[in-house]
Residue, then its C-alpha position, 0 to 999 in steps of 0.5 A: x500500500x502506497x499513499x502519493x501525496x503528490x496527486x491527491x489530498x486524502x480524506x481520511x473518515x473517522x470511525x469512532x468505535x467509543x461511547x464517549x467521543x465528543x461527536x459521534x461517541x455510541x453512533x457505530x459502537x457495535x461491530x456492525x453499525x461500525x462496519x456499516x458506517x465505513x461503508x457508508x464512508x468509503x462511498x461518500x469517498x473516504x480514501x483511509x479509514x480511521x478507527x479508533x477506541x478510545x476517546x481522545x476528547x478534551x477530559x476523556x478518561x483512558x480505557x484498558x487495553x483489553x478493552x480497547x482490543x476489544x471494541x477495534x480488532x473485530x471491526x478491523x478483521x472485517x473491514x480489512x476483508x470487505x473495503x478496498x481502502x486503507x484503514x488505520x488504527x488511532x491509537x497511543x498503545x503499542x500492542x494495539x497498533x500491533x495487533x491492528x496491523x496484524x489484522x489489517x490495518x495499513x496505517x498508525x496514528x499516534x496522538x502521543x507522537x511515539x510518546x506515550x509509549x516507548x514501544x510503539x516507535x519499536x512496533x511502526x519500524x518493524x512492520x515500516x508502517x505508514x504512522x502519523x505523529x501528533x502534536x500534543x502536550x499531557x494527556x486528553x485528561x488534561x491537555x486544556x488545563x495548563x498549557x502555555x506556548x513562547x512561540x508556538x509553532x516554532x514549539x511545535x516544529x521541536x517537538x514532532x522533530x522528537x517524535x521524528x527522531x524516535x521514529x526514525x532511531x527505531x527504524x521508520x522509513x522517513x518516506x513512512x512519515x505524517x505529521x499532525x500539528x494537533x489542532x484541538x490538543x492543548x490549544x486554544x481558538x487562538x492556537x489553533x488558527x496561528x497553526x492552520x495559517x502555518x500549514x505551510x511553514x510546517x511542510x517546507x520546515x519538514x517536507x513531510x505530509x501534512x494531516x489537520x484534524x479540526x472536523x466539528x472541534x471546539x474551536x470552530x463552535x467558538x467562532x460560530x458560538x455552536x455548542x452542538x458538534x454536529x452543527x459544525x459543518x460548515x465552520x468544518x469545511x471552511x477549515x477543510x478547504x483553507x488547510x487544503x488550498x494551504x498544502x495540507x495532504x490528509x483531511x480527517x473529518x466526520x462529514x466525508x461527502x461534503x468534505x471530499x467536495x470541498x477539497x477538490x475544488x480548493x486543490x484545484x484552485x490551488x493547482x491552478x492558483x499561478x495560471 
């Protein structure tokens, strides 16, 4: 499985397999109706997958590994055999991303950037697994409550450069790869927007891809004083469409359809921007 990110801006659709997430938590908890919304998703055209079992939103509190094994490996073994694009496992545990790359999974997507657990580093080299390293500072518990930035992104720039030097010490490919600058964690609405409006200090300082995750999150309710996530469509795909004119590579979003849409125009505006 190869990802070009010279042709294409991927829409990554999210598949939350919780209770508790911040927007869709209960909608596809079960095997089934977690399938099914995937599906769903690769037809509206999701082109990646991504599960995740355990809440990340801000005052979330972790779940076992049992558990999380439980609520994503049988969702992974089905997907893996019934669509035909790349899934990838959201994830700060080890053992998780290396059972979910043993059933399937193509992709890990660490929110702890390899710093949560020092084996997961270990996990990405040995199987050379595409893995998307995140930005962020504590843990979901607490990553709203005491966070203070000098000079953010230039932080930010030294800190997923740690999380590239673990990956590459444990033998990652570079080529494997994804930087998140972690819009939501440990940020606020003014962080967030000095982080989008940098998307493209951030590739030409790393001349790596690029996610941005901001579908539905707090900060966008802010500006447009809406507390219902699922309200949030359209202050989502404002985000979606500038982080795409930007440069960003990966678009993780709950609203695929819509998304997709927007994102081709914005890349081709962007394409053709010096014509």
């Amino acid at each position: 499985m190869v990802l070009d990110f010279s042709k294409k801006i991927y829409v990554m659709g999210i598949l939350n397999v919780t209770p508790d997430s911040f927007s869709d938590g209960g909608d596809n908890f079960h095997v089934e109706g977690a399938v099914k919304r995937a599906k769903e998703m690769v037809k509206e055209g999701a082109d990646i997958i991504d599960i995740g079992g355990e809440s990340s939103r801000p005052g979330a509190d972790p779940v076992s590994l049992e558990e999380e094994l439980k609520r994503v490996i049988p969702v992974i073994e089905r997907l893996s055999k019934e669509i035909d694009v790349p899934i990838s496992i959201d994830t700060y545990k080890s053992e998780v991303a290396k059972k979910a790359l043993e059933a399937g999974a193509h992709i890990i997507n660490d929110i702890s950037g390899f710093k949560r657990d020092e084996n997961m580093a270990k996990v990405a080299g040995e199987k050379n697994a595409y893995s998307i390293l995140m930005h962020m500072r504590g843990n979901p518990k607490n990553m709203q409550e005491n966070y203070h930035y000098g000079n953010i992104i230039k932080e930010i720039e030294e800190e997923l450069q740690e999380s590239i030097d673990l990956a590459l010490k444990n033998g990652l490919s570079r080529d494997k790869i994804i930087l998140d600058p972690g819009i939501g964690f440990a940020k606020g609405i003014k962080e967030n927007v000095e982080v989008i409006n940098n998307i493209e200090r951030l590739k030409e300082k790393f001349n790596l891809p690029i996610l941005i995750g901001a579908s539905r999150k707090t900060f966008i309710g802010k500006i447009l004083n809406i507390e219902e996530p699922k309200e949030r469509l359209e202050g989502s795909l404002a985000i979606a469409a500038i982080s795409a004119y930007l440069g960003g590579n990966i678009l993780r979003v709950h609203d695929v359809r819509e998304t997709k849409r927007v994102v081709e125009v914005a890349n081709y505006l962007r394409m053709n921007k010096n014509l």
